[in-house]
DRENLO-92624 format. One record per residue (C-alpha): x, y, z. Coordinates in nm, 2 decimals, always signed. Each point is the difference from the previous one (the first is absolute). Layout:
N
+--------+--------+--------+
|     c1 |     c2 |     c3 |
+--------+--------+--------+
|      X |      Y |      Z |
...
+--------+--------+--------+
This chain:
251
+--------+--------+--------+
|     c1 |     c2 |     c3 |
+--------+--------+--------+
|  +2.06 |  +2.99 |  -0.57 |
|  +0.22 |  +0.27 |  +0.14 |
|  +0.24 |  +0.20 |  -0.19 |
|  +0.34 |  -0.02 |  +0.01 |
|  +0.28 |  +0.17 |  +0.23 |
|  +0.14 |  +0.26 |  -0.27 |
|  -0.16 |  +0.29 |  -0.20 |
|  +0.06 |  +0.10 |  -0.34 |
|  +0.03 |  +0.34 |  +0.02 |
|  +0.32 |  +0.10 |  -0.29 |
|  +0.25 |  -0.13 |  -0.29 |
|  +0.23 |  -0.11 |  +0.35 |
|  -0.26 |  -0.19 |  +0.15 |
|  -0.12 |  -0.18 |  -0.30 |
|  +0.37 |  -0.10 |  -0.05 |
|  +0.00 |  -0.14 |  +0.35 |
|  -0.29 |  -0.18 |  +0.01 |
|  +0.09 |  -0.15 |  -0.33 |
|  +0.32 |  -0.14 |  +0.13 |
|  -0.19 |  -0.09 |  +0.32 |
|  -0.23 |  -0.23 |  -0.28 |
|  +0.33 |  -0.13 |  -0.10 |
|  +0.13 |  -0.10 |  +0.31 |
|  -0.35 |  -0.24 |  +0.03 |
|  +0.17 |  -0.20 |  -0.27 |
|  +0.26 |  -0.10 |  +0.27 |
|  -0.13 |  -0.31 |  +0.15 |
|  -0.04 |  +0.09 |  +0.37 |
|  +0.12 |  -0.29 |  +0.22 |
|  -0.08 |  -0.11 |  +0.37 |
|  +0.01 |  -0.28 |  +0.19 |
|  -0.27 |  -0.12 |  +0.28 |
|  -0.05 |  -0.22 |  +0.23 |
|  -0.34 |  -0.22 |  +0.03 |
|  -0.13 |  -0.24 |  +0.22 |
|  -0.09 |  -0.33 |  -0.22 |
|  -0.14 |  -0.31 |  +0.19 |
|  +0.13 |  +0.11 |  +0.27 |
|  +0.36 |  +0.05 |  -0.10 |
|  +0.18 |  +0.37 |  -0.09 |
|  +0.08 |  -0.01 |  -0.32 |
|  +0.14 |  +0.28 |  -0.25 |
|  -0.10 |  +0.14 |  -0.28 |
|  +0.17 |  +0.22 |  -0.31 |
|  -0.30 |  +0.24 |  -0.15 |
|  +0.11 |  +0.18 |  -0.29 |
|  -0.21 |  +0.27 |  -0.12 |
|  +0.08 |  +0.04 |  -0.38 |
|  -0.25 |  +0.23 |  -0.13 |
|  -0.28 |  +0.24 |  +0.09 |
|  -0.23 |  +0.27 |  -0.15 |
|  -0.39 |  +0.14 |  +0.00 |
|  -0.31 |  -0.17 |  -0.13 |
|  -0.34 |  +0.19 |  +0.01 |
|  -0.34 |  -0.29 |  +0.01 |
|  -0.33 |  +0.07 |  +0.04 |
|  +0.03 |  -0.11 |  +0.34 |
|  +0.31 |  +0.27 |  +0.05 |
|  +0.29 |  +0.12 |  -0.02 |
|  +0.30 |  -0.30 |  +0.12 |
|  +0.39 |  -0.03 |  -0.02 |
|  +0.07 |  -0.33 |  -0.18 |
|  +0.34 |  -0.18 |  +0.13 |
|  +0.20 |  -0.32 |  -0.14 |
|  +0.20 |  -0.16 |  +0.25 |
|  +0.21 |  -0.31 |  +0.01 |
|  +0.03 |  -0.26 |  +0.28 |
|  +0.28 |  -0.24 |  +0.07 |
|  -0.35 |  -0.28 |  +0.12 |
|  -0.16 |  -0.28 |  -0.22 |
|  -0.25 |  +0.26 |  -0.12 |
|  +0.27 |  +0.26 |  -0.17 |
|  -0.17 |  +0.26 |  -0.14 |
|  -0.30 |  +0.23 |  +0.17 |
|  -0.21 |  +0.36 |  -0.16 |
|  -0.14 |  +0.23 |  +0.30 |
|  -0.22 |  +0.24 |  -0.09 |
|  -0.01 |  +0.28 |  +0.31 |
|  -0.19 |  +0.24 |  +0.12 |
|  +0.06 |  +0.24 |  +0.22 |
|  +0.01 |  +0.36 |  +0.13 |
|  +0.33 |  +0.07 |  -0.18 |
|  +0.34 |  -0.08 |  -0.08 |
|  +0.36 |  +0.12 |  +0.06 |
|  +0.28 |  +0.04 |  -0.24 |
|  +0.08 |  -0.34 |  -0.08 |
|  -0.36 |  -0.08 |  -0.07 |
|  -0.03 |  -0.15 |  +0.34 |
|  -0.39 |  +0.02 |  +0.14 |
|  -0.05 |  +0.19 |  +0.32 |
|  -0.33 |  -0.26 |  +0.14 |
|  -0.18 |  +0.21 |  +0.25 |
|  +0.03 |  -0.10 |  +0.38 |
|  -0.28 |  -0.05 |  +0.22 |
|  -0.19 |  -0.18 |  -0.25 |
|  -0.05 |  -0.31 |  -0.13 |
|  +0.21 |  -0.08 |  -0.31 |
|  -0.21 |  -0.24 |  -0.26 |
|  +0.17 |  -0.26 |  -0.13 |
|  -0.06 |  -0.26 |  -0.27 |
|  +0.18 |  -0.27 |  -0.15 |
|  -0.08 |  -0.10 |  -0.37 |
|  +0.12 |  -0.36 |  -0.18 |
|  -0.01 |  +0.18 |  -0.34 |
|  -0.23 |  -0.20 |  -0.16 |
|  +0.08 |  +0.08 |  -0.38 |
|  -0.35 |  -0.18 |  -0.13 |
|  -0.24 |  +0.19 |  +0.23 |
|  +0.20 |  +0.34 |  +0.01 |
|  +0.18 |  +0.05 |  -0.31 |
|  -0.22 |  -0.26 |  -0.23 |
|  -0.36 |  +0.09 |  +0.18 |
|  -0.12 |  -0.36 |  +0.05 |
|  -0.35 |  -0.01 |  +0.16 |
|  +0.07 |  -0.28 |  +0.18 |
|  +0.25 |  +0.14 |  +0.26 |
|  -0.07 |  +0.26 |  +0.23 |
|  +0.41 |  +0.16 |  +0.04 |
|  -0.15 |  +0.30 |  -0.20 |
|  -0.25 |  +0.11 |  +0.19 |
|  +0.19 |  -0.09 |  +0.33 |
|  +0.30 |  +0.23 |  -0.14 |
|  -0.23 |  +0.30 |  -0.15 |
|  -0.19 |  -0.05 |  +0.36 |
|  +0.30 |  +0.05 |  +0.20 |
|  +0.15 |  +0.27 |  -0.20 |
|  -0.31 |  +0.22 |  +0.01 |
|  -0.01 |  +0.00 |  +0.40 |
|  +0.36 |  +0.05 |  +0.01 |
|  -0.05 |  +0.29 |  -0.25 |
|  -0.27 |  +0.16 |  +0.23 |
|  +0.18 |  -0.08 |  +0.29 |
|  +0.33 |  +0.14 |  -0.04 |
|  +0.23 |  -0.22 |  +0.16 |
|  +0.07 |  -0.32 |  -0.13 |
|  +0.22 |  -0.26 |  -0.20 |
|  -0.12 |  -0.30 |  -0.23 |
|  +0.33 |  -0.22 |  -0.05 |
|  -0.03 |  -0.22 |  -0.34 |
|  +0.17 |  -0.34 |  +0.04 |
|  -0.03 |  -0.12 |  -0.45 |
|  +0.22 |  -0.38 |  +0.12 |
|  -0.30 |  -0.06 |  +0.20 |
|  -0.21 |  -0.06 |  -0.28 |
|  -0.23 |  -0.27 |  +0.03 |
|  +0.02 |  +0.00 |  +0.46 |
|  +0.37 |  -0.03 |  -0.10 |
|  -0.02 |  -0.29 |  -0.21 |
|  +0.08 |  +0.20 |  -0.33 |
|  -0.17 |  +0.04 |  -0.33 |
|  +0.01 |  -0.33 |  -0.15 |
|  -0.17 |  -0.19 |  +0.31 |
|  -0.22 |  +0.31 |  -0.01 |
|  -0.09 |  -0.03 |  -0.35 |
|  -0.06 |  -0.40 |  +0.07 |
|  -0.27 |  +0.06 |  +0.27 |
|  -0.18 |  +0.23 |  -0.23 |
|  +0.00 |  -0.31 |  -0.21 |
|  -0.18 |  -0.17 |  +0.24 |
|  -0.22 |  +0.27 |  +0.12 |
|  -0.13 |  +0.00 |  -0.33 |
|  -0.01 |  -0.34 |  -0.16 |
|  -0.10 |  -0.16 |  +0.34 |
|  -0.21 |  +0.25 |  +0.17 |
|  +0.28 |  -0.03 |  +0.32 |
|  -0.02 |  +0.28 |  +0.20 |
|  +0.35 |  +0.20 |  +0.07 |
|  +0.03 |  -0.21 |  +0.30 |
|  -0.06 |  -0.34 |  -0.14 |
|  +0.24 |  +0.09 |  -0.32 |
|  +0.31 |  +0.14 |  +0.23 |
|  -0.01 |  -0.36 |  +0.20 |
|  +0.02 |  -0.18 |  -0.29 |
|  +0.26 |  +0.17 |  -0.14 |
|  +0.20 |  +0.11 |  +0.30 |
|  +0.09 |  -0.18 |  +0.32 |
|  -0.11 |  +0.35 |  +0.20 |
|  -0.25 |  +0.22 |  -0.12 |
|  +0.22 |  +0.29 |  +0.10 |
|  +0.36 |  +0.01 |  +0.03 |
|  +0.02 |  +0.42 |  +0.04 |
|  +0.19 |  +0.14 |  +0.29 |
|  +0.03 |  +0.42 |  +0.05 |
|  +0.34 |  +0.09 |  +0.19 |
|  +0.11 |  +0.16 |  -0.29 |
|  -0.28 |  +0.20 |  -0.01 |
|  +0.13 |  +0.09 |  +0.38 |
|  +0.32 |  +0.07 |  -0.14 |
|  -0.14 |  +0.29 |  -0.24 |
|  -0.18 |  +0.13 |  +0.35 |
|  +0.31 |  +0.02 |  +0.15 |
|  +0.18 |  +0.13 |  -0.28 |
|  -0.26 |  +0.29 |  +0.03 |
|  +0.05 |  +0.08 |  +0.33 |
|  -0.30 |  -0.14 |  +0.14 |
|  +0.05 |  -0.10 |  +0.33 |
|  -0.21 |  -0.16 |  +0.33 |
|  -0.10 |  +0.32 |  +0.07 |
|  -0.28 |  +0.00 |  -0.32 |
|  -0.28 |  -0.16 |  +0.03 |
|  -0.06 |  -0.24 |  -0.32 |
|  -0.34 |  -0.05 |  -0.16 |
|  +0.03 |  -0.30 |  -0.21 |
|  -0.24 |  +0.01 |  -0.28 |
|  -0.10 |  -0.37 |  -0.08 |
|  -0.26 |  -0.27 |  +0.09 |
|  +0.18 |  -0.22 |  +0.16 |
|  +0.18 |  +0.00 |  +0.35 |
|  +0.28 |  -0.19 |  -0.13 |
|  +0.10 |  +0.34 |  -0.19 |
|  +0.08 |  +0.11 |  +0.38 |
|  +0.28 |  -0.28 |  +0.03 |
|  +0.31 |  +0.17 |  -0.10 |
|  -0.04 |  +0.37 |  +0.10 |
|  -0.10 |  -0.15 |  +0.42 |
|  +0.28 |  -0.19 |  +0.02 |
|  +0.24 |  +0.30 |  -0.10 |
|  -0.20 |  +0.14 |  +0.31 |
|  -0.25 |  +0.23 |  -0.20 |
|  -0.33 |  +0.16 |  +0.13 |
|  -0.20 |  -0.18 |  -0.30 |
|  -0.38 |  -0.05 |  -0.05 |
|  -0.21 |  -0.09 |  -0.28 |
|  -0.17 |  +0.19 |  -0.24 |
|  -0.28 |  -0.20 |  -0.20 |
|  -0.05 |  +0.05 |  -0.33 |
|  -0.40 |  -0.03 |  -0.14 |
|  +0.06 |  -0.13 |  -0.37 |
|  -0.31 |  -0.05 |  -0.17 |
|  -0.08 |  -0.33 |  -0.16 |
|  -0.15 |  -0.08 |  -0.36 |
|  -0.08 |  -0.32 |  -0.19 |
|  +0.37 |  +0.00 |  -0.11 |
|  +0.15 |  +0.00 |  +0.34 |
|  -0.24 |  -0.10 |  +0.26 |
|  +0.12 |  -0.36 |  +0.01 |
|  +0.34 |  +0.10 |  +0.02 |
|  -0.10 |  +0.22 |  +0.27 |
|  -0.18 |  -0.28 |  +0.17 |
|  +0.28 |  -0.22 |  -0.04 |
|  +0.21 |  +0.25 |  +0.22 |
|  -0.25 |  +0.06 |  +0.24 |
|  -0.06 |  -0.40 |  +0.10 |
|  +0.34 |  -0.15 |  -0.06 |
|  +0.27 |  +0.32 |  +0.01 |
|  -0.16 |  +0.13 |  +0.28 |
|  -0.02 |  +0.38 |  -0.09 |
|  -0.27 |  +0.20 |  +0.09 |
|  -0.21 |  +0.07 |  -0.31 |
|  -0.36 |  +0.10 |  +0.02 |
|  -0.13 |  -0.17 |  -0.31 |
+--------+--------+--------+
């Protein structure tokens, strides 16, 4: 991750960056417009906080932003060759910029469940964004459960394990979709950012539907697969997304 746009070089320019910090605290407002269904519609993004995290996987600027859309509240972690004096990132042109969209699965990423595989799609994606450079991964938490929430969530696990269902065969019986997720907002955040037409997206995920929302705000967007590894705990979850999501898994 690159540095950012000021140096620390005396007492006076401490002072200034530290009220530069301070000014981050100020929620920093814009509104966009996106293209949903087919309709323009706008969008209020609020940026309301931002500051450094270092991973194994590298170094990335964490944001919390607010949304005036049925989702509300989205984390980005970002990427990128550096960033001006409002903590803004500076995504190289000319090259692809990786993206990734993540339901925030609390049991797999937080609680380490064996059975789900968000962890190792997350830690996947932000290790070849890491070495790449250039790249965003927006965290959408109200989409737990393919935007069902926790407690239907929590319910198909119930089945999963009492039953032997498969995620697929849970979800329908407790859901009338399987997956009621949509990603404008995640466009919105794009937009907030500055990213335009003009970069060319590379959409980190194993299914085309992933692609939906960025082509019809009239993106250059293609698929980047990820290869996550199966094990006696997953593999029929896996399977399950292979032969009835449709997502191209290698099992």
């Amino acid at each position: 991750m690159g540095a950012f746009m000021v140096k620390n070089t005396n007492d006076s320019a401490d002072k200034n960056f530290v009220e530069q910090v301070r000014r981050s605290l100020k929620p920093v407002k814009k509104e966009v417009q996106v293209v949903e269904n087919g309709r323009a519609k706008k969008f209020e993004v609020r940026r309301i906080a931002v500051g450094p995290i270092i991973t194994r996987f590298g170094n990335f600027m964490i944001y919390e932003f607010k949304i005036n859309d049925r989702w509300k509240d989205y984390e980005v972690l970002v990427n990128a060759k550096a960033f001006d004096k409002d903590f803004m990132p500076l995504f190289e042109r000319g090259r692809e910029l990786l993206i990734k969209t993540d339901s925030g699965c609390r049991t797999g990423e937080i609680y380490l469940d064996r059975t789900c595989t968000c962890r190792q799609q997350l830690h996947s994606a932000m290790e070849t964004i890491g070495k790449r450079g250039n790249g965003l991964i927006i965290t959408i938490p109200n989409q737990e459960g393919r935007g069902h929430g926790y407690a239907k969530k929590y319910a198909t696990l119930v089945l999963q394990k009492e039953l032997g269902y498969d995620t697929y065969e849970a979800s329908k019986a407790v859901n009338k979709k399987v997956d009621v997720r949509d990603y404008y907002g995640a466009v919105a955040i794009l937009k907030f950012f500055g990213i335009g037409q003009s970069h060319r997206l590379e959409v980190i995920a194993n299914n085309n539907s992933k692609l939906k929302e960025v082509l019809e705000n009239g993106y250059s967007a293609r698929l980047a697969k990820q290869d996550i590894r199966a094990d006696r705990y997953t593999i029929k979850h896996l399977m399950a997304k292979r032969d009835k999501l449709g997502e191209m898994v290698k099992i």
